[in-house]
CHARMM-style PDB file with segment names, atoms N, HN, CA, C and O in Angstrom:
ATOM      1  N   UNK     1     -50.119 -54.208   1.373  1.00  0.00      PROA
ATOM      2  CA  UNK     1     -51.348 -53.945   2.077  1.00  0.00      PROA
ATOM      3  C   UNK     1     -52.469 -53.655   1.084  1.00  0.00      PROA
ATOM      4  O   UNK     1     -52.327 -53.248  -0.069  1.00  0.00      PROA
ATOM      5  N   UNK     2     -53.576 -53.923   1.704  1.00  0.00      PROA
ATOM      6  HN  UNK     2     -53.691 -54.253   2.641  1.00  0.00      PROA
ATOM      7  CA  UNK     2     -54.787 -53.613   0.412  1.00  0.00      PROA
ATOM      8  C   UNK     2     -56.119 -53.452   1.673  1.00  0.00      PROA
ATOM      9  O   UNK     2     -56.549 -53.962   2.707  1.00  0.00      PROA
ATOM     10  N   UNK     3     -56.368 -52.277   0.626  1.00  0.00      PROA
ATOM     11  HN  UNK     3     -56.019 -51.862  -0.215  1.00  0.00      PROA
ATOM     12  CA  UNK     3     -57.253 -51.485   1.174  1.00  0.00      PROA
ATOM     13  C   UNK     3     -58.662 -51.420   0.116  1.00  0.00      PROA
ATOM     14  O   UNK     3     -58.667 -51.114  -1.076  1.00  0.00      PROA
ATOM     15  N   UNK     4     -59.836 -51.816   0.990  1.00  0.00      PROA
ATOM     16  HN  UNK     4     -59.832 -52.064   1.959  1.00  0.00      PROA
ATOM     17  CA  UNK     4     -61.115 -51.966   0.247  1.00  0.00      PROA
ATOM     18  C   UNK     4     -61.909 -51.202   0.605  1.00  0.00      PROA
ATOM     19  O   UNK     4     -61.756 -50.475   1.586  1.00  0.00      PROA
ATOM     20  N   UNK     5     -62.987 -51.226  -0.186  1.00  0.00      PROA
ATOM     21  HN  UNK     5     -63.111 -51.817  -0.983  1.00  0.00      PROA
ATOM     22  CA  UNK     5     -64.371 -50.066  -0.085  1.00  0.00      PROA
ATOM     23  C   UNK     5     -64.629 -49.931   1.100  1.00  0.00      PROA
ATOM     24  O   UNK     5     -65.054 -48.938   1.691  1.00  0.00      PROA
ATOM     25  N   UNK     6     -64.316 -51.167   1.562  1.00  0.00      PROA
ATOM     26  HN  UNK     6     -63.970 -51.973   1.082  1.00  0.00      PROA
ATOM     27  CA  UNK     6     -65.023 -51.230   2.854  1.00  0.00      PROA
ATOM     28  C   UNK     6     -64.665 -50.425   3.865  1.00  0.00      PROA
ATOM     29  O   UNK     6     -65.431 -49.736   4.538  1.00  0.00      PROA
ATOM     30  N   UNK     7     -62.653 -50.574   4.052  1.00  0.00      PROA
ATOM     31  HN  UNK     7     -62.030 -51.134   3.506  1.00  0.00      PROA
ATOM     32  CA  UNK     7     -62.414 -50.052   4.607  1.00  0.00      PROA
ATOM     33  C   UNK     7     -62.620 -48.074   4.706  1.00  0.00      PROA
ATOM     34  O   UNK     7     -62.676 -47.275   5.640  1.00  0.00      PROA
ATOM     35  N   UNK     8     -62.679 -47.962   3.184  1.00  0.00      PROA
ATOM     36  HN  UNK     8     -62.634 -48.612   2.425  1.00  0.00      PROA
ATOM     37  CA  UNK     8     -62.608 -46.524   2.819  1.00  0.00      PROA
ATOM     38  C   UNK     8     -64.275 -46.180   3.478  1.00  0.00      PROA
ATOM     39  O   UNK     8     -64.569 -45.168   4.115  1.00  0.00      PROA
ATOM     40  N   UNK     9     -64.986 -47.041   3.208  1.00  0.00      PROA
ATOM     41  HN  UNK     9     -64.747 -47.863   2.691  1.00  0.00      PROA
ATOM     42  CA  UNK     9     -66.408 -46.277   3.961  1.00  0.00      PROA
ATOM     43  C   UNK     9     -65.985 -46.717   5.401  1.00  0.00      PROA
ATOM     44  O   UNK     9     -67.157 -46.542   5.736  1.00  0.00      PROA
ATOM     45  N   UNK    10     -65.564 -47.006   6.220  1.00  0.00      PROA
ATOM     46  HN  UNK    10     -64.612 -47.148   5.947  1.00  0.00      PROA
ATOM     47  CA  UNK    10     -65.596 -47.569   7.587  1.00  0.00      PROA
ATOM     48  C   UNK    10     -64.750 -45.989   7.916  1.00  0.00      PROA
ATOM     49  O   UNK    10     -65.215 -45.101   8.630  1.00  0.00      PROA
ATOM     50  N   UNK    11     -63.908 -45.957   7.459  1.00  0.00      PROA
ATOM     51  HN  UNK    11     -63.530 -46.678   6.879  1.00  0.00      PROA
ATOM     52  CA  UNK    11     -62.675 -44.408   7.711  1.00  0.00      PROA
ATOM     53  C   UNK    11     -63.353 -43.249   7.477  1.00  0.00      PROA
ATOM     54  O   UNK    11     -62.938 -42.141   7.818  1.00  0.00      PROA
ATOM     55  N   UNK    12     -65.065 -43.593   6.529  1.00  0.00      PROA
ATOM     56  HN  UNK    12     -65.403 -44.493   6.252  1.00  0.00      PROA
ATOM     57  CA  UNK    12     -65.779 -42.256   6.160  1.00  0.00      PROA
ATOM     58  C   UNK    12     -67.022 -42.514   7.365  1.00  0.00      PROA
ATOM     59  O   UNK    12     -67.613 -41.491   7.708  1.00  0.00      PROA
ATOM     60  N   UNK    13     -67.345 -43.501   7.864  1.00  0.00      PROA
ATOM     61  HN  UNK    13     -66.865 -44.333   7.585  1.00  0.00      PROA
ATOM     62  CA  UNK    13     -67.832 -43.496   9.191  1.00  0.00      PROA
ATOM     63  C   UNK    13     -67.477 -42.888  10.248  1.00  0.00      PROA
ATOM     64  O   UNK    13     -68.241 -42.067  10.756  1.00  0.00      PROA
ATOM     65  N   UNK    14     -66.668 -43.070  10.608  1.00  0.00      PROA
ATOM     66  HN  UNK    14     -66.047 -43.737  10.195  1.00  0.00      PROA
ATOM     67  CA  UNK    14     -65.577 -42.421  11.542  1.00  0.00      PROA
ATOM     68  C   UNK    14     -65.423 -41.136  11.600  1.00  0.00      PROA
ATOM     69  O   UNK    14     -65.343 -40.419  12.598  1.00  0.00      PROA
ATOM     70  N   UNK    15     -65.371 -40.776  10.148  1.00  0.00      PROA
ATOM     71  HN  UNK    15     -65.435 -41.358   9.337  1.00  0.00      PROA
ATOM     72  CA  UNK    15     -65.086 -38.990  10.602  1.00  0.00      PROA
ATOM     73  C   UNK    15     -66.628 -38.492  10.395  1.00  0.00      PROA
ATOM     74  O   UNK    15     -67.026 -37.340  10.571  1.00  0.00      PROA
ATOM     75  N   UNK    16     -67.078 -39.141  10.157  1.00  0.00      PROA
ATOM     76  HN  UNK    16     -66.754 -40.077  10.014  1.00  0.00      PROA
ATOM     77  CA  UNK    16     -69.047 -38.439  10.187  1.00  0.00      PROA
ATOM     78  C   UNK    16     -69.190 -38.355  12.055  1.00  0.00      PROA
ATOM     79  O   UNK    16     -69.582 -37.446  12.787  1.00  0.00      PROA
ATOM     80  N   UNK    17     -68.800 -39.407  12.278  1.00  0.00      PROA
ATOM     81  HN  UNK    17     -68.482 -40.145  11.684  1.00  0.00      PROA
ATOM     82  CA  UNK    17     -69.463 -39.779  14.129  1.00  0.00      PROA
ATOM     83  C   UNK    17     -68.007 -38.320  14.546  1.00  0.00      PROA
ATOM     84  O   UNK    17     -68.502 -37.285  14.992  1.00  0.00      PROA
ATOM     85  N   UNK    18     -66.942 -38.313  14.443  1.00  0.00      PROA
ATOM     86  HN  UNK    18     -66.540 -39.153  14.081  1.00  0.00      PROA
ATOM     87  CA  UNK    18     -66.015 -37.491  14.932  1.00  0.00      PROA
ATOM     88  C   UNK    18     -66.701 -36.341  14.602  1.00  0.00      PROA
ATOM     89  O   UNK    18     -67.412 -35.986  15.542  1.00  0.00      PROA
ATOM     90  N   UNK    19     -66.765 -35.671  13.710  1.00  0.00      PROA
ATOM     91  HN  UNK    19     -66.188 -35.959  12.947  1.00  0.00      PROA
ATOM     92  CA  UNK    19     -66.828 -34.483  13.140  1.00  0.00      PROA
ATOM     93  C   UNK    19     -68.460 -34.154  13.892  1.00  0.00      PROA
ATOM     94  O   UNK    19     -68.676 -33.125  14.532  1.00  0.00      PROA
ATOM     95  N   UNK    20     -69.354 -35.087  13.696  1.00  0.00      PROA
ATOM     96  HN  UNK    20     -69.178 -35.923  13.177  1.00  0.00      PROA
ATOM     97  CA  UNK    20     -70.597 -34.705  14.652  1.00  0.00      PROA
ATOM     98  C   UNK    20     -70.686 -34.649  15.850  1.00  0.00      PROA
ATOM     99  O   UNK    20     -71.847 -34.385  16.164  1.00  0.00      PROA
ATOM    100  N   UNK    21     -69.970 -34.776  16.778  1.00  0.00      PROA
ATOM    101  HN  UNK    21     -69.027 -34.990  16.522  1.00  0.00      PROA
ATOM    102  CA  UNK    21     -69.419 -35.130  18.168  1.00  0.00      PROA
ATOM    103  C   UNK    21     -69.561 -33.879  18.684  1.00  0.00      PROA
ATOM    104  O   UNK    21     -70.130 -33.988  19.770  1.00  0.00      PROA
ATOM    105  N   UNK    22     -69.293 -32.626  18.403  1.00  0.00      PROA
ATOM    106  HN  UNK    22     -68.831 -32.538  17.520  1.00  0.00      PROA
ATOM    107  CA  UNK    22     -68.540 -31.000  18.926  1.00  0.00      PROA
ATOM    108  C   UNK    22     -69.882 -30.866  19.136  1.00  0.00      PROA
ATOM    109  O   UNK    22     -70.429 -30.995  20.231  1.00  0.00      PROA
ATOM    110  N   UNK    23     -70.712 -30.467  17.540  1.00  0.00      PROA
ATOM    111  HN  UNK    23     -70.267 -30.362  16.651  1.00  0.00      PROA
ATOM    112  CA  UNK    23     -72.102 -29.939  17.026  1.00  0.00      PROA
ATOM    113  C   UNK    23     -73.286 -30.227  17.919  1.00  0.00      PROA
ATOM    114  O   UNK    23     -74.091 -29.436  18.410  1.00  0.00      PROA
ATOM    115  N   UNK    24     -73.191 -31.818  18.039  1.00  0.00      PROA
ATOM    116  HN  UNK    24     -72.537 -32.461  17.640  1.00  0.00      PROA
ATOM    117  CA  UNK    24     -73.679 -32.474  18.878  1.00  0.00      PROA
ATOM    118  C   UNK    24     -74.245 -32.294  21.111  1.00  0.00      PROA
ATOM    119  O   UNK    24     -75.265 -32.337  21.799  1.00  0.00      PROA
ATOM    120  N   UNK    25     -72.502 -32.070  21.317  1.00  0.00      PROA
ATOM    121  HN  UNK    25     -71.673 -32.035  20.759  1.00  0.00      PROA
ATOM    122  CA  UNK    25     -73.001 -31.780  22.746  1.00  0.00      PROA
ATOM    123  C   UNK    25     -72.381 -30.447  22.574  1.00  0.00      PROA
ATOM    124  O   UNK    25     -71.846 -30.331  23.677  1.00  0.00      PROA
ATOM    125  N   UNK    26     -72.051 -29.197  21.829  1.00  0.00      PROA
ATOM    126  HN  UNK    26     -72.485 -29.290  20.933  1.00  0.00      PROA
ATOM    127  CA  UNK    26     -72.037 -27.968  22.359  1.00  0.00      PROA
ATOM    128  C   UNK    26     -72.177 -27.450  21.335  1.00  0.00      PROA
ATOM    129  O   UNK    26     -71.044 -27.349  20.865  1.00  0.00      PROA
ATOM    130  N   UNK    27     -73.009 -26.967  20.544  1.00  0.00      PROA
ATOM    131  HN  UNK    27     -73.929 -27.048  20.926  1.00  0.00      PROA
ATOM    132  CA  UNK    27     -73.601 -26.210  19.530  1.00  0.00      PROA
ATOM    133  C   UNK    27     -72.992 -24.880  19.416  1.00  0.00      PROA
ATOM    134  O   UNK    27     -72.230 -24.636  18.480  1.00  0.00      PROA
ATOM    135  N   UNK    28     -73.197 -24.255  20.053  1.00  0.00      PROA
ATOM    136  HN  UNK    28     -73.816 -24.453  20.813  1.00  0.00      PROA
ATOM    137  CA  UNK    28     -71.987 -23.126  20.632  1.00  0.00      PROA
ATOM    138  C   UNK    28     -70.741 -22.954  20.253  1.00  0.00      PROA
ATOM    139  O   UNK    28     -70.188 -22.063  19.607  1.00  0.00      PROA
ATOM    140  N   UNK    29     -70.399 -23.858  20.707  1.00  0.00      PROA
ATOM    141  HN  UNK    29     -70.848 -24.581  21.231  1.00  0.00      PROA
ATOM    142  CA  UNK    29     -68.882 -23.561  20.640  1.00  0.00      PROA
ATOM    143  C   UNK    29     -68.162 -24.461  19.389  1.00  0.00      PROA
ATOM    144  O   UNK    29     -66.948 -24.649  19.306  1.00  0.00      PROA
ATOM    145  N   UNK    30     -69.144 -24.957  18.469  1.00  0.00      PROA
ATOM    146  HN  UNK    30     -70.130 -24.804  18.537  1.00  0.00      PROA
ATOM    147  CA  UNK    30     -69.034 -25.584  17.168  1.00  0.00      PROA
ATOM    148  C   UNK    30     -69.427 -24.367  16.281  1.00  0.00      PROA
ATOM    149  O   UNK    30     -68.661 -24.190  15.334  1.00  0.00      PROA
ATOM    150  N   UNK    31     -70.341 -23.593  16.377  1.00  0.00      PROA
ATOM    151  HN  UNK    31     -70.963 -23.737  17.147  1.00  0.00      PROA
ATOM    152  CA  UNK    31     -70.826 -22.088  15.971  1.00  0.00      PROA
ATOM    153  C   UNK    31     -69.318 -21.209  15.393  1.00  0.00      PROA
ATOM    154  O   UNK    31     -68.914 -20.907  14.270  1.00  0.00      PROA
ATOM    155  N   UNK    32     -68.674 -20.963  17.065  1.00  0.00      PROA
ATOM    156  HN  UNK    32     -69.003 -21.208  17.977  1.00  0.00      PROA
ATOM    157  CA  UNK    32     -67.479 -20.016  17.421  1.00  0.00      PROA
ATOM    158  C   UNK    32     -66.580 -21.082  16.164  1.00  0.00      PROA
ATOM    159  O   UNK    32     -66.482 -21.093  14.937  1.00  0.00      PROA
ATOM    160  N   UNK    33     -66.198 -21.668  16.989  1.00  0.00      PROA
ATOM    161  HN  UNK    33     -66.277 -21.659  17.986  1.00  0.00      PROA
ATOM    162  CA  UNK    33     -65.119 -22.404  15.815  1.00  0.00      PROA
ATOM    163  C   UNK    33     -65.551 -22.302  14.085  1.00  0.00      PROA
ATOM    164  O   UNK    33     -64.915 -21.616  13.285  1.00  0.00      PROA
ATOM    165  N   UNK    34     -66.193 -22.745  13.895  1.00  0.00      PROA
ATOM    166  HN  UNK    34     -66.710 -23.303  14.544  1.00  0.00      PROA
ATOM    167  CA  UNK    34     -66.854 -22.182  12.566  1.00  0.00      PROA
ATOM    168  C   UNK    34     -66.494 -20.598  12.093  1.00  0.00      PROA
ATOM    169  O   UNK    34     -65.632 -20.243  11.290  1.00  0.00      PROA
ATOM    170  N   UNK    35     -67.068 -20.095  12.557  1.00  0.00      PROA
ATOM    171  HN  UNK    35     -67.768 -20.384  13.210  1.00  0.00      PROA
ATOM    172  CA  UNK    35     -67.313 -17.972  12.566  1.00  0.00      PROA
ATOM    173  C   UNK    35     -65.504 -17.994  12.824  1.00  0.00      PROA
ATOM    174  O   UNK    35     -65.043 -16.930  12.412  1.00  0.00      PROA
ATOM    175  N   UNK    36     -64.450 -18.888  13.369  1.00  0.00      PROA
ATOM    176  HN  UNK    36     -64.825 -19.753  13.704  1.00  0.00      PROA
ATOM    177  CA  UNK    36     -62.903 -18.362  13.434  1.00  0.00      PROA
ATOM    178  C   UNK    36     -62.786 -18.956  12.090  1.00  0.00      PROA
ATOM    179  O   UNK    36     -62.312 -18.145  11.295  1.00  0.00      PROA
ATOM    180  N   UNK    37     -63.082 -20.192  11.533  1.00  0.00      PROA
ATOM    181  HN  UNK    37     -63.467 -20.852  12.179  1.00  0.00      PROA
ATOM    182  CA  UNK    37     -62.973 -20.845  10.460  1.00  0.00      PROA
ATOM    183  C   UNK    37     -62.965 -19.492   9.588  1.00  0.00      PROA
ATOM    184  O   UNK    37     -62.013 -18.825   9.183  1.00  0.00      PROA
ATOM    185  N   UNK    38     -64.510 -19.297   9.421  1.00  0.00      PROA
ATOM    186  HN  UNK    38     -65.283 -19.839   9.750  1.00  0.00      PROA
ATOM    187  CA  UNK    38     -64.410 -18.127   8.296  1.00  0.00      PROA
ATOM    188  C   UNK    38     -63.817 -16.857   8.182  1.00  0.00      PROA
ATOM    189  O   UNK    38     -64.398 -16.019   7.492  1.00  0.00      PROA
ATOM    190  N   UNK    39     -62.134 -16.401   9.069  1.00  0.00      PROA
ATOM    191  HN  UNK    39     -61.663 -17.082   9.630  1.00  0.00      PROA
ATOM    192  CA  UNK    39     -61.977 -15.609   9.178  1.00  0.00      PROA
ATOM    193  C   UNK    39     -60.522 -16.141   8.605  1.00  0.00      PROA
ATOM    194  O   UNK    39     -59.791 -15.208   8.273  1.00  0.00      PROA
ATOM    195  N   UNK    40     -60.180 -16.939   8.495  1.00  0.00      PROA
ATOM    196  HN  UNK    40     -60.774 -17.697   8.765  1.00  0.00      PROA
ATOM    197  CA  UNK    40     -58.547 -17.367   8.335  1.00  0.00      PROA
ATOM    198  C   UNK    40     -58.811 -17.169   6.465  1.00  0.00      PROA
ATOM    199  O   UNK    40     -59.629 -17.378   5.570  1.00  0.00      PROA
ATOM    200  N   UNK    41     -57.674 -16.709   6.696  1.00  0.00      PROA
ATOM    201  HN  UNK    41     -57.009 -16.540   7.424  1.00  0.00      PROA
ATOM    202  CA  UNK    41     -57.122 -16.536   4.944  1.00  0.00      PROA
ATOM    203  C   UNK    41     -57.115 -17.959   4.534  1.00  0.00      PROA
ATOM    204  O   UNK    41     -57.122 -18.992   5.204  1.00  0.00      PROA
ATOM    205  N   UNK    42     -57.091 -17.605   2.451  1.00  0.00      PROA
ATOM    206  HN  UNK    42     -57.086 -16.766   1.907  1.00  0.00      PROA
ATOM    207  CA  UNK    42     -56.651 -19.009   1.775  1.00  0.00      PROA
ATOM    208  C   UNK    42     -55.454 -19.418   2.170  1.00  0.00      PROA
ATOM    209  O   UNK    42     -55.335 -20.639   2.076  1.00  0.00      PROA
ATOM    210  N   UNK    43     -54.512 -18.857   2.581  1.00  0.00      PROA
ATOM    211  HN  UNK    43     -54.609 -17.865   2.658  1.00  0.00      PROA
ATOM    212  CA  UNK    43     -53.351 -19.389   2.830  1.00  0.00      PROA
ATOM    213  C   UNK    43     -53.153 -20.318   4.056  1.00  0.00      PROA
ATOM    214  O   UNK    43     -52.379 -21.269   3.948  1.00  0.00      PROA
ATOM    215  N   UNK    44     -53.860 -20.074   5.293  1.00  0.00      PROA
ATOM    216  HN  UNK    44     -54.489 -19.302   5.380  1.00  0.00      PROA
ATOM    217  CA  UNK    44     -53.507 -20.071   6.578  1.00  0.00      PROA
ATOM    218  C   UNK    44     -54.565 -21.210   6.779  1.00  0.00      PROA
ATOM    219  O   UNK    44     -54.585 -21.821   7.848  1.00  0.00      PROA
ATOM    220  N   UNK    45     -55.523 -21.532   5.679  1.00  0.00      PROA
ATOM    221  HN  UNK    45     -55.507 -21.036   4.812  1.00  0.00      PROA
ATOM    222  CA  UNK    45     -56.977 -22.806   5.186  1.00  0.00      PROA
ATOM    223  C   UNK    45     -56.117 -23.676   4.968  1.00  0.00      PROA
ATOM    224  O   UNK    45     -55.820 -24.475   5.856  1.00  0.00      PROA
ATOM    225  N   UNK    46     -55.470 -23.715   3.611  1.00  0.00      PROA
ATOM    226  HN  UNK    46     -55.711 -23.066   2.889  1.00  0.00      PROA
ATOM    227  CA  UNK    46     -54.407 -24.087   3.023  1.00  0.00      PROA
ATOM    228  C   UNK    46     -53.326 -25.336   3.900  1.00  0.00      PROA
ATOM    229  O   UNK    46     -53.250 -26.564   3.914  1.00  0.00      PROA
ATOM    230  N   UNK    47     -52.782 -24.468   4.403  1.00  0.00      PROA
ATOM    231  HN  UNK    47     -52.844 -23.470   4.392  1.00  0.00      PROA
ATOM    232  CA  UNK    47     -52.067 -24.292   5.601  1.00  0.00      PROA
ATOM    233  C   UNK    47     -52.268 -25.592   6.588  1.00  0.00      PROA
ATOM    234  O   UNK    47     -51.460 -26.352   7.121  1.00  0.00      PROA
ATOM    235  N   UNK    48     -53.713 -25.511   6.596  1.00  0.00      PROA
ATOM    236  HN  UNK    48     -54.370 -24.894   6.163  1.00  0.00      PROA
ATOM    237  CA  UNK    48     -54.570 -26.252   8.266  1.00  0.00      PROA
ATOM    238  C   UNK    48     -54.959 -27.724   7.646  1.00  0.00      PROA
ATOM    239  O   UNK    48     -54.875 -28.846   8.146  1.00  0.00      PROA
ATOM    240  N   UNK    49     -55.519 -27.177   6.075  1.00  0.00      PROA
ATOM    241  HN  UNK    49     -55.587 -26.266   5.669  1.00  0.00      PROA
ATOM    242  CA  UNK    49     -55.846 -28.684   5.483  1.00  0.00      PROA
ATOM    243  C   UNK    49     -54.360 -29.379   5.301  1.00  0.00      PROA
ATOM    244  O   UNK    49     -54.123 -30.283   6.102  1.00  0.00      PROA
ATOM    245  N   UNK    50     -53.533 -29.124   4.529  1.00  0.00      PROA
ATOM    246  HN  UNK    50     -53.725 -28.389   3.878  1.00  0.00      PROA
ATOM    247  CA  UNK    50     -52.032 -29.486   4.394  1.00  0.00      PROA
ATOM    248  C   UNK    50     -51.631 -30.379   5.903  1.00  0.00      PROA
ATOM    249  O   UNK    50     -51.580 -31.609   5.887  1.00  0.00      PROA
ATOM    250  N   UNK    51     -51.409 -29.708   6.961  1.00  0.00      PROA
ATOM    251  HN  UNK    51     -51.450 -28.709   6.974  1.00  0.00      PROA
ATOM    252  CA  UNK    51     -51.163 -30.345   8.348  1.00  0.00      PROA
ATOM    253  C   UNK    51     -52.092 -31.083   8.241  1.00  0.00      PROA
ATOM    254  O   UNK    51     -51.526 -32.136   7.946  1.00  0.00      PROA
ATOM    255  N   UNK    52     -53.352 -31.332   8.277  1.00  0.00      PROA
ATOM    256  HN  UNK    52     -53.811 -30.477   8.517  1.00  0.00      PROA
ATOM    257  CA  UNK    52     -54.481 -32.238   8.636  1.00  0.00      PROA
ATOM    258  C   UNK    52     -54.108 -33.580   7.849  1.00  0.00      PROA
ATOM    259  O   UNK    52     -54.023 -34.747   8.232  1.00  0.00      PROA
ATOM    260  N   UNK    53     -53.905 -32.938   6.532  1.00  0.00      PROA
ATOM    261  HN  UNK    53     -53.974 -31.990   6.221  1.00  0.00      PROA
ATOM    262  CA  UNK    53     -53.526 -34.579   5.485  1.00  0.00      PROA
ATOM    263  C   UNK    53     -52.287 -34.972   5.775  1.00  0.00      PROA
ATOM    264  O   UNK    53     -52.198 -36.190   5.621  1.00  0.00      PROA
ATOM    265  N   UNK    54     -51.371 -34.520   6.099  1.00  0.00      PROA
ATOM    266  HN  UNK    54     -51.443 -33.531   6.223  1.00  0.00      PROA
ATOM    267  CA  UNK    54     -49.820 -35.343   5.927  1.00  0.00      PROA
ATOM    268  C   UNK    54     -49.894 -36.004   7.352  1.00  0.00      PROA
ATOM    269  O   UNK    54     -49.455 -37.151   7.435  1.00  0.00      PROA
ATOM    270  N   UNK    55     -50.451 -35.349   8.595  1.00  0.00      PROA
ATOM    271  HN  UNK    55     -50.808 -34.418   8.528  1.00  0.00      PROA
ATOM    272  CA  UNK    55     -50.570 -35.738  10.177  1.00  0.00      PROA
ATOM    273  C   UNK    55     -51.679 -37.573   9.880  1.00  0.00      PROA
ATOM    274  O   UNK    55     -51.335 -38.752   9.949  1.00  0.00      PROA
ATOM    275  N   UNK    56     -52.882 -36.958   9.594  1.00  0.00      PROA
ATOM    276  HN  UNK    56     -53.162 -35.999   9.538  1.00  0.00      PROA
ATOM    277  CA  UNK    56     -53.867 -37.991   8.630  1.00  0.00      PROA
ATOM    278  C   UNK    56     -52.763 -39.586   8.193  1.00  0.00      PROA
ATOM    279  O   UNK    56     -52.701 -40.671   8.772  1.00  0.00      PROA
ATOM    280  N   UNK    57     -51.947 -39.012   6.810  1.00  0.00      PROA
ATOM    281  HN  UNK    57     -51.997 -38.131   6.340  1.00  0.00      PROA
ATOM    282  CA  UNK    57     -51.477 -40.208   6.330  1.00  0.00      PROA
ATOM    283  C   UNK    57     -50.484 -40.792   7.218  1.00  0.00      PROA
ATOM    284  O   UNK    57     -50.600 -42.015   7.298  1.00  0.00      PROA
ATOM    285  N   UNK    58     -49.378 -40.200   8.030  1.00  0.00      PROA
ATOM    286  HN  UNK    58     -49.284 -39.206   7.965  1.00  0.00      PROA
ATOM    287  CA  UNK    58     -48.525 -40.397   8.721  1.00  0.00      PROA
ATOM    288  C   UNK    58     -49.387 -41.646   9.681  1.00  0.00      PROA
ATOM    289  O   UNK    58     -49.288 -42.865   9.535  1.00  0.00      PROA
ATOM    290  N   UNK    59     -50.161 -40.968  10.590  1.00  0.00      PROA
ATOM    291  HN  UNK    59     -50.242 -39.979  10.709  1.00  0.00      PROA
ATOM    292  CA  UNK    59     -50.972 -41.982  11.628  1.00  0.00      PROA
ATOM    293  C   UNK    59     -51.746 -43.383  10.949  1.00  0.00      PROA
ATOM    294  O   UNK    59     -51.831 -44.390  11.652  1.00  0.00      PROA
ATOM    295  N   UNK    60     -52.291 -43.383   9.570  1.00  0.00      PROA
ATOM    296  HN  UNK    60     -52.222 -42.565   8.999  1.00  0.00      PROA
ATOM    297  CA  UNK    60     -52.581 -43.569   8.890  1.00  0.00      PROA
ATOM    298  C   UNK    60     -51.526 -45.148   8.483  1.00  0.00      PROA
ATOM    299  O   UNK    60     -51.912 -46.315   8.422  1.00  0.00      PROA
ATOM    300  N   UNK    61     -50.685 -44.803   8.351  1.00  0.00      PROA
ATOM    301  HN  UNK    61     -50.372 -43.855   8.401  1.00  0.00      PROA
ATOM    302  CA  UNK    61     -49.576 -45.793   7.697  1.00  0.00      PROA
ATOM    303  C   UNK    61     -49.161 -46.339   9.534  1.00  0.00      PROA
ATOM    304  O   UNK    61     -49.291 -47.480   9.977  1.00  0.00      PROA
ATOM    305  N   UNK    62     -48.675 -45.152  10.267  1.00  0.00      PROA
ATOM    306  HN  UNK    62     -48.570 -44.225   9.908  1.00  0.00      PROA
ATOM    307  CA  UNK    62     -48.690 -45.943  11.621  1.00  0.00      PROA
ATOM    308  C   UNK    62     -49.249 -47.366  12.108  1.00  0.00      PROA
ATOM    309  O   UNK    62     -48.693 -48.405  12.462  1.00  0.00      PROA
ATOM    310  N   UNK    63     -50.223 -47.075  12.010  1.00  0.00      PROA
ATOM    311  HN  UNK    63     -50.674 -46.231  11.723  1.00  0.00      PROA
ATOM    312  CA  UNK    63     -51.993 -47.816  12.287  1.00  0.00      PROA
ATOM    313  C   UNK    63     -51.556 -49.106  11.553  1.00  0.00      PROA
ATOM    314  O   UNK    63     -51.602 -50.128  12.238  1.00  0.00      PROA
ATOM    315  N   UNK    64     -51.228 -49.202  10.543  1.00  0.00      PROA
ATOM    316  HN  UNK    64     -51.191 -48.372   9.986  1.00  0.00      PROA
ATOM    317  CA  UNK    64     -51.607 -50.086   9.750  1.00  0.00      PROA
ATOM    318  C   UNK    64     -50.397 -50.700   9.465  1.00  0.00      PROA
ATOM    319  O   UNK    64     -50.838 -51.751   9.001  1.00  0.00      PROA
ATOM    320  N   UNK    65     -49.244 -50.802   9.409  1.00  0.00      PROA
ATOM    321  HN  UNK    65     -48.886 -49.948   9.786  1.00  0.00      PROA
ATOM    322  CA  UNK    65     -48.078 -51.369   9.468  1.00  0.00      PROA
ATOM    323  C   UNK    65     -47.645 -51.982  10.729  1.00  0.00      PROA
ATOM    324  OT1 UNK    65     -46.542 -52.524  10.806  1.00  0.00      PROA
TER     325      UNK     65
END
């Protein structure tokens, strides 16, 4: 498989429109989530990014095979 710029900016599209989505129609409750964000330890950050990337590559290779 081969993977190009293109695709890597198209996958960095994607999480710009995702990630702006919350902020977008509830400001609020993108706020709250944030303010819990800054309350979790390095470990338990750690922790959330770790699940996020291995869940990420797993679906990732799914998708594409």
């Amino acid at each position: 498989m081969h993977f190009g710029w293109s695709d890597l900016l198209s996958a960095l599209a994607l999480l710009l429109v995702l990630e702006g989505i919350t902020p977008f129609l509830n400001p609020a409750a993108a706020r709250r989530a944030l303010e819990r964000l800054m309350q979790l330890g390095d470990r338990e950050l750690r922790t959330a990014g770790l699940v996020f990337m291995v869940t990420g590559v797993v679906l990732l290779f799914a998708v594409r095979s």
